[in-house]
C-alpha positions as CSV (number, residue, x, y, z in Angstrom):
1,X,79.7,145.8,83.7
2,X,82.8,144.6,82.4
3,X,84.2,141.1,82.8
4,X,87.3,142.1,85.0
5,X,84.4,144.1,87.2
6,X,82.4,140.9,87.2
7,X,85.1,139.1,88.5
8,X,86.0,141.9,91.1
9,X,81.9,141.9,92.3
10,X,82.5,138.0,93.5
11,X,85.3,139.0,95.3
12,X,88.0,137.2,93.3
13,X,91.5,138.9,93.1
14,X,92.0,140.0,89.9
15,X,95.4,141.5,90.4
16,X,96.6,137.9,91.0
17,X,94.6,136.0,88.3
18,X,96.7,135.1,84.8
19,X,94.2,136.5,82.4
20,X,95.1,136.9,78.5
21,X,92.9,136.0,75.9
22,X,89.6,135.8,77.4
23,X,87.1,137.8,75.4
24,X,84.5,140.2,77.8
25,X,81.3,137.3,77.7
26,X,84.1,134.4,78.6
27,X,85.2,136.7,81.8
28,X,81.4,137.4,82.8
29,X,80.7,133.6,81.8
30,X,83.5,132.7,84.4
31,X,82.4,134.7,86.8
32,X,79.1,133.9,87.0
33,X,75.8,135.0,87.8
34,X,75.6,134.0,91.5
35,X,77.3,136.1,94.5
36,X,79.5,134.9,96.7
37,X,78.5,134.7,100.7
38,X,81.7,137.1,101.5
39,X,80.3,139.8,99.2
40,X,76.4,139.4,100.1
41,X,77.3,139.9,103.7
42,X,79.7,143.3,102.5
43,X,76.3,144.2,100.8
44,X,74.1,143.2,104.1
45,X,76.3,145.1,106.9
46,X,76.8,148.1,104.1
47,X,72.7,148.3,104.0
48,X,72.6,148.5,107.9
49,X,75.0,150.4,108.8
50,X,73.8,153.3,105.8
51,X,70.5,152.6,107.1
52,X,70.6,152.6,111.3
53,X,69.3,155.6,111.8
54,X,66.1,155.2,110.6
55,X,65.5,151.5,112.8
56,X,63.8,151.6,115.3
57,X,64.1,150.0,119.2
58,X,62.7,146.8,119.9
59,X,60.1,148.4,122.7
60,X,59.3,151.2,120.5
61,X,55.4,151.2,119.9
62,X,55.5,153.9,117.4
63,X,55.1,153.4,113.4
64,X,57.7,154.1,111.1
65,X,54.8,156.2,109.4
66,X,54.4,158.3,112.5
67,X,57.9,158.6,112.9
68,X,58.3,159.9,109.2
69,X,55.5,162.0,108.6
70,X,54.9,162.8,112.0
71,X,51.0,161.6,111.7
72,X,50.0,163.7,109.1
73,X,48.7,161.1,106.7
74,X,46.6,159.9,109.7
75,X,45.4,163.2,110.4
76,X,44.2,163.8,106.8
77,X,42.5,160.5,106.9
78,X,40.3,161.4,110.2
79,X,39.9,164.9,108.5
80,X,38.7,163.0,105.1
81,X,36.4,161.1,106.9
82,X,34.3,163.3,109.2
83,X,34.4,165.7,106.2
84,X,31.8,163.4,104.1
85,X,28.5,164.6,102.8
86,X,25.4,163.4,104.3
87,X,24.4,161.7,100.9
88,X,27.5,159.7,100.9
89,X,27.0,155.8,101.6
90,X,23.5,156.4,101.9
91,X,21.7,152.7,102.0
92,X,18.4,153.5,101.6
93,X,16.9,150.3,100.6
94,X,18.7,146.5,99.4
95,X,18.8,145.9,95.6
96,X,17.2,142.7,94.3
97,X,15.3,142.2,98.1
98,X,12.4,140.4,95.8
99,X,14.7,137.7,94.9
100,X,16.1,137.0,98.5
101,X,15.5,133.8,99.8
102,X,14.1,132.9,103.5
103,X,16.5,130.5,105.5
104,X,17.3,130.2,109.0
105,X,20.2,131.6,110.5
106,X,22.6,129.0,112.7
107,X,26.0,129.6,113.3
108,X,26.9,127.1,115.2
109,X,25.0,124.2,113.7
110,X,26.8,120.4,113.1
111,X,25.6,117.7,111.5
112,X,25.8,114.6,113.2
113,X,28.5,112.1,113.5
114,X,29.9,109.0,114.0
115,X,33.0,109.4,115.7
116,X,34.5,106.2,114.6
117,X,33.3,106.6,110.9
118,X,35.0,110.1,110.8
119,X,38.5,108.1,111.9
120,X,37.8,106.2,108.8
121,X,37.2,108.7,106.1
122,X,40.6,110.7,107.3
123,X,42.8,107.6,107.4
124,X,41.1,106.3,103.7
125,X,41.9,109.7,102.7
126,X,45.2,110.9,104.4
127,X,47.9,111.3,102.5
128,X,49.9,108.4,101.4
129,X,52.8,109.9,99.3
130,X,54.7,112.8,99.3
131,X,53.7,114.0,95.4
132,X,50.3,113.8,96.2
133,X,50.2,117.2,98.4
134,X,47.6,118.6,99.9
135,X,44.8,117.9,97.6
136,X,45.8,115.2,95.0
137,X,45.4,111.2,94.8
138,X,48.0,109.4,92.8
139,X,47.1,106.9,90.1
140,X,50.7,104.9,90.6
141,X,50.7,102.0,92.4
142,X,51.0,102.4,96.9
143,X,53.7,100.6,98.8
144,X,53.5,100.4,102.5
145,X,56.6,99.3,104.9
146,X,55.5,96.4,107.0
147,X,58.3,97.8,109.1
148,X,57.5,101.2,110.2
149,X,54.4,101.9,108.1
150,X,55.6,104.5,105.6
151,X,53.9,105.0,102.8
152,X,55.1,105.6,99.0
153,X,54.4,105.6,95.5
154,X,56.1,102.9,92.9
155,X,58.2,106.5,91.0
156,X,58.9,107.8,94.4
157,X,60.0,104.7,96.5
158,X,63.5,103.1,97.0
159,X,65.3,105.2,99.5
160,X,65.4,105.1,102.2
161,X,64.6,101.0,101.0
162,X,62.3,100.1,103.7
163,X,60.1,96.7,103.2
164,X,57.6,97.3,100.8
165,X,54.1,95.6,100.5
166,X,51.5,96.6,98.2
167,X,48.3,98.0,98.9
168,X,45.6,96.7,97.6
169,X,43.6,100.0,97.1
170,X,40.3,98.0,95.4
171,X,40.0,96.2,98.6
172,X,40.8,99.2,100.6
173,X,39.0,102.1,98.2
174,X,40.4,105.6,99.0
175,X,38.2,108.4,100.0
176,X,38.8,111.6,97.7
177,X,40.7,114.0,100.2
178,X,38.0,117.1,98.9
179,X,34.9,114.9,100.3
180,X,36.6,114.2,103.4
181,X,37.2,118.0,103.8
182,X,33.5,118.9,103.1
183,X,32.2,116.4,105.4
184,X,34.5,117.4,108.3
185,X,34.1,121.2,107.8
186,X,30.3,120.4,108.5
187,X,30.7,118.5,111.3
188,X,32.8,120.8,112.8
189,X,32.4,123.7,114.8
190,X,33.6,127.3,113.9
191,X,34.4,128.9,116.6
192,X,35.6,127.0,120.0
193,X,36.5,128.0,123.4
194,X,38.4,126.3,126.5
195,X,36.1,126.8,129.7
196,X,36.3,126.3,133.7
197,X,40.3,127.2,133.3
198,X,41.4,129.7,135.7
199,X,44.5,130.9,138.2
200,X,43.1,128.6,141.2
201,X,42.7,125.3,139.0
202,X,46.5,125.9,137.4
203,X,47.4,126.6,140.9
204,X,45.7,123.4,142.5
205,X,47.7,121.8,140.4
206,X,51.1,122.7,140.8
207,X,50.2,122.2,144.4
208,X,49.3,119.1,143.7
209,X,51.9,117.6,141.1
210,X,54.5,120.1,140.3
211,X,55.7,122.1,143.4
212,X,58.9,121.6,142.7
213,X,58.5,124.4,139.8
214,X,60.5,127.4,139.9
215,X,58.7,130.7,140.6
216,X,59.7,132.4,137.5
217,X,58.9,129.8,135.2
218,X,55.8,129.0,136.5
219,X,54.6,132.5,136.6
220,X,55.1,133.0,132.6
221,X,54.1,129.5,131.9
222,X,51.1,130.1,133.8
223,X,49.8,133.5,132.5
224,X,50.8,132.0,129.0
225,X,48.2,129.7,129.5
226,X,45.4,131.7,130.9
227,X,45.9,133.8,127.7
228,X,45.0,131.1,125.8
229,X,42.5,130.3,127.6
230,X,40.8,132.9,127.6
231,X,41.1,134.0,124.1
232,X,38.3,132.3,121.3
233,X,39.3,129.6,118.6
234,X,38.4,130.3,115.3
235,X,38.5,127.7,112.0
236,X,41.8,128.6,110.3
237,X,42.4,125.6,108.0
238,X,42.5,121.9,107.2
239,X,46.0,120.3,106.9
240,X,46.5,117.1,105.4
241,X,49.1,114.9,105.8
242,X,50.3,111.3,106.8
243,X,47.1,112.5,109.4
244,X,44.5,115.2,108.8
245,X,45.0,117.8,111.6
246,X,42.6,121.2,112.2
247,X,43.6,124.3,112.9
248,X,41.9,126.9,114.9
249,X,43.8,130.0,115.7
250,X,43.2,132.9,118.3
251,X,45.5,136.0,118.6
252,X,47.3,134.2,121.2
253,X,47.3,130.3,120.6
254,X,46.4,127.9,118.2
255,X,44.4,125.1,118.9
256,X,45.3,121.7,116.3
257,X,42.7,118.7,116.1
258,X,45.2,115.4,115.1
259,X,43.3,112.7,113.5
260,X,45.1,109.6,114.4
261,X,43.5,106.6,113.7
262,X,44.0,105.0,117.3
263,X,44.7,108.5,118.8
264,X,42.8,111.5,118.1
265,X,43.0,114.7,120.6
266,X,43.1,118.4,120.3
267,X,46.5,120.4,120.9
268,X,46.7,123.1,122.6
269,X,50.0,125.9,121.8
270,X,50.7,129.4,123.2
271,X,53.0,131.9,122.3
272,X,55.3,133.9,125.0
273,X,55.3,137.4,125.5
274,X,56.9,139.4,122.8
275,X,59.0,141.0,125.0
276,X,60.6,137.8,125.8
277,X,64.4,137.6,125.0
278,X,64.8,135.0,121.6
279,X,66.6,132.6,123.8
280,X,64.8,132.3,126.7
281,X,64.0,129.3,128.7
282,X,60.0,129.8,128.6
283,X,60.1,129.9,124.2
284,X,61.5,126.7,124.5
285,X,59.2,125.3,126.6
286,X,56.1,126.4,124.8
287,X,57.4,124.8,121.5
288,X,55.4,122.0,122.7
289,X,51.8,121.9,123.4
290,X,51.1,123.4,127.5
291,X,47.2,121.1,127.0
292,X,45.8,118.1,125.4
293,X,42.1,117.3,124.9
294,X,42.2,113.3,124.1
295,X,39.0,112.1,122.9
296,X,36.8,110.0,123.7
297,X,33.6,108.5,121.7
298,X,33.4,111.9,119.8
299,X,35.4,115.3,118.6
300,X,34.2,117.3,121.3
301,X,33.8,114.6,124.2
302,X,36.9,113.6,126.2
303,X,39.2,115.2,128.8
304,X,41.8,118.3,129.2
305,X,45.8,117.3,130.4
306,X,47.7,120.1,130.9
307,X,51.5,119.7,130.5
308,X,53.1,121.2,133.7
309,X,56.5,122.6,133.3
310,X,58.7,120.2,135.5
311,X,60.9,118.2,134.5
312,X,61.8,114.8,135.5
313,X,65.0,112.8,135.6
314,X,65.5,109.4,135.7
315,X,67.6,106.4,135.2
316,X,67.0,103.8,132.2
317,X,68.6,100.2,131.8
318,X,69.8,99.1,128.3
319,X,71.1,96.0,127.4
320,X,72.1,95.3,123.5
321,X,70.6,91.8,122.5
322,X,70.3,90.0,119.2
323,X,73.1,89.7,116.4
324,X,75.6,92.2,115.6
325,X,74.9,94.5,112.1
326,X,77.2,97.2,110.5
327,X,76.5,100.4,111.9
328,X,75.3,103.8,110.1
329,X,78.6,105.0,109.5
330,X,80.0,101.7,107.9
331,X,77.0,101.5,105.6
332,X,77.9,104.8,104.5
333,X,81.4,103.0,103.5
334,X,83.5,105.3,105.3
335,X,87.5,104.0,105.1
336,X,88.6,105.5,108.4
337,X,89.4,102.7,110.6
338,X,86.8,104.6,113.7
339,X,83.7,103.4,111.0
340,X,85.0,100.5,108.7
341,X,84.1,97.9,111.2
342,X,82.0,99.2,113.8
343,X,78.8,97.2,114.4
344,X,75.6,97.8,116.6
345,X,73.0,95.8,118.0
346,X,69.8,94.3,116.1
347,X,67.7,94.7,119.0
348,X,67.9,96.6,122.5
349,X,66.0,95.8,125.5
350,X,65.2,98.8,127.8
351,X,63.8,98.3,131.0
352,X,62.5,101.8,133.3
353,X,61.9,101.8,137.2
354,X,58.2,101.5,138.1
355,X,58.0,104.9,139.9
356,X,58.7,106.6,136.5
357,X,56.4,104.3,134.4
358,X,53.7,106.4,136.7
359,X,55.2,109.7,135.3
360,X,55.7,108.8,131.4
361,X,53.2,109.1,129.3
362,X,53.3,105.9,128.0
363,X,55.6,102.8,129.5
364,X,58.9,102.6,127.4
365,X,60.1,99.4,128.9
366,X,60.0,96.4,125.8
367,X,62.6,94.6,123.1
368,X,63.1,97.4,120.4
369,X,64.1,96.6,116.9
370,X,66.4,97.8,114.8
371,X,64.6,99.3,111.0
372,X,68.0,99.9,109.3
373,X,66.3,100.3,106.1
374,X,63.3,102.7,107.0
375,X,65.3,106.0,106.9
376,X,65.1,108.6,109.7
377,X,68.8,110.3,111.0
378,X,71.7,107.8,111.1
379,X,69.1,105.3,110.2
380,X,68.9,104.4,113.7
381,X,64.8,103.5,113.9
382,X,63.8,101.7,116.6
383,X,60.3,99.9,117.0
384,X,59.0,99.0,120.4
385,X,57.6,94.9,120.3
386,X,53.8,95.2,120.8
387,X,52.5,94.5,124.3
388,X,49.1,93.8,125.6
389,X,49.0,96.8,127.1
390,X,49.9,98.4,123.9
391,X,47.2,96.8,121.2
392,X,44.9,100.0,121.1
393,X,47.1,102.8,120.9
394,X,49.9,103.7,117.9
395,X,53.1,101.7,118.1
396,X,56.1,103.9,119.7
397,X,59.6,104.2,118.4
398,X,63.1,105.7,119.7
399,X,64.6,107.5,117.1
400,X,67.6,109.7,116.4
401,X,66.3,113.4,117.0
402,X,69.0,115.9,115.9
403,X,68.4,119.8,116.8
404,X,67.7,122.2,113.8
405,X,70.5,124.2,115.1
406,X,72.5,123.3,118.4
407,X,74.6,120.0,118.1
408,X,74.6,119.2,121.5
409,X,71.4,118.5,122.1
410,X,71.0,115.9,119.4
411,X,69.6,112.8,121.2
412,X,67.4,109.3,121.1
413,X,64.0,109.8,121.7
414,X,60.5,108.2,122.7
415,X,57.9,108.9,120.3
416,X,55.1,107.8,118.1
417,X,55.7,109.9,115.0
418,X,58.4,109.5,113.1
419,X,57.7,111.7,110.4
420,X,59.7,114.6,108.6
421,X,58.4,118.0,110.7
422,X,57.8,121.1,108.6
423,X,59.3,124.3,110.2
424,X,57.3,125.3,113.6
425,X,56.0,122.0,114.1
426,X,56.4,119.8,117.4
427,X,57.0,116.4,117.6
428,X,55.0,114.4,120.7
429,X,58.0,113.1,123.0
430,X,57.5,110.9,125.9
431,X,60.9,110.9,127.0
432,X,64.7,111.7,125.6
433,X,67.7,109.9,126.6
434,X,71.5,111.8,127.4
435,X,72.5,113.4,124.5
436,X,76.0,111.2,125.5
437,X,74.4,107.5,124.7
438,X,74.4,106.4,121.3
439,X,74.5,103.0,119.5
440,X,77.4,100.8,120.5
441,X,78.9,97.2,120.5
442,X,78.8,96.9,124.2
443,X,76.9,94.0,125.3
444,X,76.6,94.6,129.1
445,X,73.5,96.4,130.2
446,X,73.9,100.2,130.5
447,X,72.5,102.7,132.9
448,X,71.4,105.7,130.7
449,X,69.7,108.9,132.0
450,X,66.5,109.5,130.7
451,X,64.7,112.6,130.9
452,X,61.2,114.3,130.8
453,X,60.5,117.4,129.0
454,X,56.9,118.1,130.8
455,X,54.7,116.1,133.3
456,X,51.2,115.5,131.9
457,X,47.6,115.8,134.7
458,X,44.6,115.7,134.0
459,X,42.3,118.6,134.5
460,X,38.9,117.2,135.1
461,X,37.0,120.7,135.4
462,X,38.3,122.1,131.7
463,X,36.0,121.6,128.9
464,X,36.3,122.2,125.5
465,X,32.9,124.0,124.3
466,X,31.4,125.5,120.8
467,X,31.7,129.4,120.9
468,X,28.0,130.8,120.0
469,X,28.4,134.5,121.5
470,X,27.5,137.3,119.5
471,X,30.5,139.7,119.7
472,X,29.6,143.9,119.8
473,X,31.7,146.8,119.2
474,X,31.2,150.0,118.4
475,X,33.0,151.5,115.2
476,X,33.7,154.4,113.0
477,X,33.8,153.0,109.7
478,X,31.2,155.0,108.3
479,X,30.5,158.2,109.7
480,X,28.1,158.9,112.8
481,X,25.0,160.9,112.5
482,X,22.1,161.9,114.4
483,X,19.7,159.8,112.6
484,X,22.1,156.9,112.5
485,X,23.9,154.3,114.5
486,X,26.4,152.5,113.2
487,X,28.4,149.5,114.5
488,X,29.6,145.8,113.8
489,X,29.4,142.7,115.2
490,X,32.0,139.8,114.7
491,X,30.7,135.6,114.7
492,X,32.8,132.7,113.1
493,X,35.4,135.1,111.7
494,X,32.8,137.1,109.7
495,X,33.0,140.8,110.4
496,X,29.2,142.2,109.5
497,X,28.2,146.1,109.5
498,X,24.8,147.3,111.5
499,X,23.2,150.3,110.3
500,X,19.9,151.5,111.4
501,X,18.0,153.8,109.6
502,X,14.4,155.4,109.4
503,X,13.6,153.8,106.6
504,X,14.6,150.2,107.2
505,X,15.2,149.7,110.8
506,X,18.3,146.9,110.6
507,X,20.7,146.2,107.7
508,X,23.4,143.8,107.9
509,X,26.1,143.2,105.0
510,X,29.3,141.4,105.0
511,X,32.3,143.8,104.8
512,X,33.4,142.1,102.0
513,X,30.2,141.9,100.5
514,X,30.0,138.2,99.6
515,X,27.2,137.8,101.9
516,X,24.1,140.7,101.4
517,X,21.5,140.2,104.6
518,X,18.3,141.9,106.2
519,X,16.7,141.9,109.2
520,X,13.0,143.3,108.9
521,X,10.8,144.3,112.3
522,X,7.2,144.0,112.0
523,X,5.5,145.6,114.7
524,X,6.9,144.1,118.0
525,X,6.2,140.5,117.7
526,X,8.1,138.8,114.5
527,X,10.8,139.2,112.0
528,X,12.2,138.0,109.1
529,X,15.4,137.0,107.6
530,X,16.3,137.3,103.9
531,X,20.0,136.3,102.7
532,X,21.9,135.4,100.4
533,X,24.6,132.5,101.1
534,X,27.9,133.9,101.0
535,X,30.3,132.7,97.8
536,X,33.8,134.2,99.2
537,X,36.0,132.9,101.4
538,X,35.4,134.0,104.8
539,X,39.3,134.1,105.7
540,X,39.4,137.5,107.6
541,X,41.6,137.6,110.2
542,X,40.3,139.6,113.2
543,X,42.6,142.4,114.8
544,X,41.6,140.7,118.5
545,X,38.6,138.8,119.8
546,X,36.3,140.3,122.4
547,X,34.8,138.2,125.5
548,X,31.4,138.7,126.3
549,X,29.0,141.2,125.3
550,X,30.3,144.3,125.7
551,X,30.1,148.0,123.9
552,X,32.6,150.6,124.7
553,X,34.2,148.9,127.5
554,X,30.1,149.0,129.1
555,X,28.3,145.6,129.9
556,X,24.4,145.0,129.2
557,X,22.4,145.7,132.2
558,X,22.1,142.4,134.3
559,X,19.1,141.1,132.9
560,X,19.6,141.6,129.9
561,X,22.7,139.8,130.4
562,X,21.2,137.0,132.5
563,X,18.6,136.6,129.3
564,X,21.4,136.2,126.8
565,X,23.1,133.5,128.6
566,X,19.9,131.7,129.3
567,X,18.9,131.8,125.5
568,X,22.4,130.6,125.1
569,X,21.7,127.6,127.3
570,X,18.5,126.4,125.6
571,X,15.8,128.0,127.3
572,X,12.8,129.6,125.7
573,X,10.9,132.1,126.8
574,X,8.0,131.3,124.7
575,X,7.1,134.7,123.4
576,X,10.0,134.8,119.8
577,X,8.2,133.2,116.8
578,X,8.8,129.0,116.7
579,X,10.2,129.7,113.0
580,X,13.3,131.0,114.2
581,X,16.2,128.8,115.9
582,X,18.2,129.7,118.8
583,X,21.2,131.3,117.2
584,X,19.0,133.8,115.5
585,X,17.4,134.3,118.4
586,X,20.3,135.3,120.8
587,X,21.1,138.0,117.0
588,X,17.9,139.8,117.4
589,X,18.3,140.3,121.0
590,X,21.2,141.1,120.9
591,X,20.3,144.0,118.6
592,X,17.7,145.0,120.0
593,X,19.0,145.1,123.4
594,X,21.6,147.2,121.7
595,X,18.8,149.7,119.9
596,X,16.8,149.6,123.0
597,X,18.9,150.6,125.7
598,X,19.4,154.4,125.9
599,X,23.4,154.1,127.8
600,X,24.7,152.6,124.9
601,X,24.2,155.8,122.9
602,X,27.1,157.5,124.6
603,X,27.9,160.0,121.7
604,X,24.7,161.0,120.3
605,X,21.1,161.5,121.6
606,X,18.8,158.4,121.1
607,X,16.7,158.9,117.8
608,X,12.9,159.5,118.0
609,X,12.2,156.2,115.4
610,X,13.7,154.1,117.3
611,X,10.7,154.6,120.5
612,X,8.4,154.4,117.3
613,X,9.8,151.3,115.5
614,X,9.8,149.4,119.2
615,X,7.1,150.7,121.4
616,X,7.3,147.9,124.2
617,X,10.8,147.2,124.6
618,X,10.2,144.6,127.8
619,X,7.7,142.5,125.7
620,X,10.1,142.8,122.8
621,X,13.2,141.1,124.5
622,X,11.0,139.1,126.6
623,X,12.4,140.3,129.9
C-alpha cells in the first residue's frame, strides 16, 4: 500500500491535502498505523450487511452447524460411534492397583472453625494495594487513610491525597493471601443449596410486606428466584480484594460469600430470562442481589432476607452546617465564572422520618463529613459520624454514584463500600437521593427525595445447607452393550464414569483422568476403596445440575428413596462396615440400588452377573 492509499484508508481527503515532497515511508508515517472510528464503522456495517444472510434470529434454537451442513457432521458422529468394535475401550482391569492407597471417601467434609478467627485471617490477608493483585504481598511500605480507610503503597499513593498513616505491619503481621486460601477452601463446603424456599413462602411475603407490587414484575421476579433456588451451588473461585469474597455458581445464579470484618453474609444473584428484552425493567432489578444470608457465629449459621421488589419513596431533610470549602469544580481551577468561586459545605446534617428508618436498612440520619481528599467522583465523600447504634457494623458513606452509561441517573448514594466496581459488580445501597440534589452553598435545610431500590424481610424458614446428593444420569459416552452398563454420576463439580463389567464389578475414573478410583464388592457384606488423590484442577463446568436422584426422568422406588434420605440425615442402619463414613455410604447405595433394580435397565436386558455378583439385594442395601 502506497502512502496516498494509506492516507485514503483513514479517511483523510487527499484531493484537498498540499502534498509535494513527501517520500512513500513519510506519507505512511503520517498516516499512521491506527484507523480512524469513521472508517472502522464503514468496515463494521460493510461486514454485516455482506454477511446478514447467514445470522440467525434471536429465538432461533438451531446451530449454525445444523443450518450449514444440515446435521451431517452429527449424523456421522452418532454413526462413528455405534460403529465401534467390541474390543474398543475395553477396561479390563486398573493399572498399578498394587500401589493404590486405602482412604475414605467424604465429599462433603469441613474442618472446623472459628468463625471469628476466619474474619481475622481474611482481613490480615486482604488486599491492601492495588499492585499487589490477586495473589502478591508488597514489600513497600502500607499507608492507611484515617479518613475513609483506603489502603496504598508508598510508589502507588498520592492521588487522590487522602490522610495517610502508616501501618505498622510488625505489630500487625500479614497473613500470606495463598494460606488464607488453603485454609478457607477446607473449611468450606463444595457444593451448597438454598432449602424450605418455595411459591407459598415468596407469596406470604408479598402478602405480608410488598402488596403494593405490580403483577408483572412480581411474577418474573418471583420465578427468577425459585430458579435459583432450586438450582445447586457449586465452588467456582476465591476473589480477593479490599475483602475476600467466594463464589459459587449454578446455571442460573451465583451465590458470593463477602468477608467483611464486621459484616460477613452470602449474596444471592439471578439472572432473567434470556428472552427478556436488553432494557427491561426486571434486568435492572436483578443487578442487585434478590437474598442475603447474614451471618451469625459461623459461615453457615445465620438467617435468609429476601429483597422484595418495591420500591419506596420518601422525603429527607438536609441542612448544610460547618465552614464553607471550594467546591470540586473550583479545585479543578476551572475560569468560568459558574466554578471559580463556588463553595460547598464541610459537613451536612440529614435527618429521615421515623417511619422510613423502619424500612432502610440501616438509619441514615447523623452529621456527615466532607473527605475532599479521599477520591471517589467529584470528590464528594461523605462519612457518616459514628453513633452508638453504629459501633459494630462498617461505617456508611454518601457518595457520588454516576451511571456507566445514562447521565440522568447519576445520583448521591447511601452505602458502605466505596470502592472502584469491576464490570458486573453491584454495589450494596441503602438508599439514593433525586438525581436533581447536588452540593450547594445553600444554608437553609432542604427537603430532598430519597428513594429505595428494594425492601429487605426476613425469611425465617430459608436455610442455607451443604449439598451431599449423589447426582445419576444415564449416558452414551461409550457405547452400550449387553454385558455392560454404562453411566456417570456428577458430586462437587467432578463428573466420574461407572462401568460395570464381569470381571470387576464397579470402575470409577475421572473423565479427565486426574483422579483413577475402584470400588471392589466382596461377597455381599463389605467393600473397599482404592484411590488415588486427584492432581488437576477440578474446574469442569456442568452443562445443568440435576435435583434428586433420578435416571432417565424415573425416581428410585420409594424406599429406596426413603433409605437415601435417611443415610443422608445421619442414621445408620447398622449392617455397612464401621470403616466406611456416611458419604461413601450414601455412593455404594446409590450404585447398587442402581445395579440392583431391574426398571432402570430400560434399553437392554439385565445381565446374568449382576444376580451372581449380588445375591441378596435387600440385605445388601439394608432395606
Amino acid at each position: 500500500m502506497v502512502g496516498l492509499e494509506a492516507l485514503s484508508m483513514q479517511g483523510l481527503p487527499v484531493d484537498k491535502l498540499l502534498l509535494t515532497r513527501e517520500s512513500e515511508d513519510q506519507l505512511a508515517d503520517l498516516a499512521g498505523n491506527a484507523m480512524s472510528t469513521t472508517v472502522v464503522g464503514a468496515c463494521i456495517l460493510a461486514a454485516l450487511v455482506t454477511g446478514k444472510g447467514l445470522l440467525k434470529e434471536g429465538d432461533d434454537t438451531e446451530t449454525y452447524e445444523s443450518k450449514q451442513a444440515g446435521g451431517e457432521q452429527m449424523a456421522n458422529e452418532s454413526v462413528e460411534v455405534g460403529n465401534r468394535r467390541e474390543g474398543d475401550d475395553e477396561i479390563n482391569d486398573v493399572v498399578g492397583e498394587g500401589q493404590l492407597v486405602s482412604a475414605p471417601l467424604d465429599l462433603a467434609a469441613t474442618s472446623a472453625h472459628s468463625f471469628s478467627v476466619v474474619l481475622d485471617e481474611a482481613k490480615r490477608s486482604a488486599r491492601l494495594c492495588t499492585c499487589e493483585g490477586r495473589a502478591d504481598m508488597t514489600t513497600r511500605e502500607l499507608l492507611r487513610c484515617e479518613d475513609c480507610g483506603s489502603t496504598f503503597c508508598k510508589k502507588c499513593g498520592g492521588r487522590p491525597e487522602h490522610n495517610p498513616q502508616l501501618i505498622d505491619t510488625n505489630a500487625n503481621p500479614r497473613l500470606p493471601p495463598s494460606e488464607f486460601a488453603k485454609h478457607l477452601k477446607s473449611i468450606l463446603p463444595m457444593c451448597l443449596a438454598i432449602r424450605d424456599v418455595d411459591e407459598d413462602i415468596l407469596e406470604s411475603l408479598r402478602k405480608e410486606h410488598g402488596s403494593t407490587i405490580s403483577e408483572n414484575k412480581w411474577v418474573k421476579w418471583r420465578d427468577a428466584v425459585l430458579r435459583a433456588t432450586d438450582s445447586e451451588f457449586r465452588f467456582a473461585e476465591l476473589k480477593r480484594q479490599e475483602i475476600w469474597s467466594v463464589v459459587y455458581r449454578s446455571s442460573v445464579a451465583s451465590l458470593e460469600l463477602s468477608l467483611h470484618p464486621m459484616q460477613a453474609e452470602w449474596r444471592l444473584f439471578t439472572s432473567p430470562e434470556p428472552s427478556e428484552p436488553a432494557n427491561a425493567d426486571i434486568r435492572r432489578i436483578l443487578e442487585s442481589p434478590v437474598a442475603r444470608f447474614i451471618c451469625d457465629g459461623g459461615l453457615l449459621a445465620g438467617h435468609w432476607e429476601f429483597a422484595l421488589p418495591l420500591q419506596i419513596s420518601f422525603k429527607l431533610k438536609i441542612q448544610g452546617t460547618g465552614v464553607l470549602v471550594p467546591s470540586w469544580e473550583a479545585r479543578l481551577g476551572l475560569t468560568s465564572e459558574k466554578f471559580r468561586s463556588q463553595t460547598v459545605h464541610s459537613e451536612l446534617k440529614i435527618t429521615a422520618p421515623a417511619d422510613a428508618i423502619k424500612v432502610l436498612d440501616r438509619d441514615v440520619s447523623g452529621v456527615y463529613t466532607l473527605l475532599d481528599k479521599c477520591g471517589t467522583a467529584n470528590g464528594a465523600l461523605h462519612k457518616k459520624a459514628p453513633s452508638d447504634q453504629d459501633s459494630n457494623l462498617p461505617p456508611l458513606f454518601m457518595l457520588f454514584d454516576p451511571h456507566r452509561t445514562d447521565d440522568s441517573q447519576d445520583c448521591f448514594v447511601f452505602s458502605i463500600s466505596i470502592r472502584r466496581l469491576e464490570y458486573m459488580e453491584s454495589r450494596p445501597i441503602v438508599c439514593k437521593l433525586d438525581t436533581n440534589w447536588k452540593q450547594s452553598a445553600k444554608a437553609e435545610e432542604q427537603t430532598v427525595a430519597a428513594h429505595i431500590p428494594s425492601k429487605w424481610v426476613s425469611a425465617k424458614n430459608a436455610k442455607l445447607k451443604v449439598c451431599a446428593e449423589l447426582l445419576f444420569r444415564r449416558t452414551n459416552s461409550y457405547p452400550f452393550r449387553p454385558q455392560r452398563f454404562s453411566m456417570q454420576y456428577l458430586v462437587f463439580r467432578r463428573r466420574i464414569s461407572v462401568f460395570l463389567s464381569p470381571k470387576k464389578l464397579v470402575a470409577m475414573r475421572l473423565r479427565c483422568w486426574s483422579t483413577l478410583m475402584t470400588v471392589l464388592f466382596h461377597g455381599r457384606a463389605w467393600m473397599r476403596l482404592n484411590m488415588i488423590p486427584p492432581i488437576a484442577n477440578d474446574a469442569h463446568q456442568l452443562r445443568r445440575n440435576f435435583s434428586g436422584c433420578r435416571v432417565e426422568g424415573r425416581s428410585y422406588p420409594s424406599r429406596i428413596q426413603s433409605r437415601l434420605e435417611s443415610t443422608r440425615d445421619g442414621s445408620s442402619d447398622g449392617r455397612t462396615h464401621s470403616r466406611l463414613n456416611s458419604s461413601l455410604t450414601i455412593m455404594i447405595r446409590a450404585l447398587s440400588a442402581l445395579v440392583s433394580t431391574s426398571r432402570l435397565f430400560s434399553t437392554a436386558p439385565r445381565p446374568g452377573f449382576l444376580r451372581k455378583a449380588v445375591p441378596n439385594r435387600s440385605s445388601f442395601l439394608g432395606v
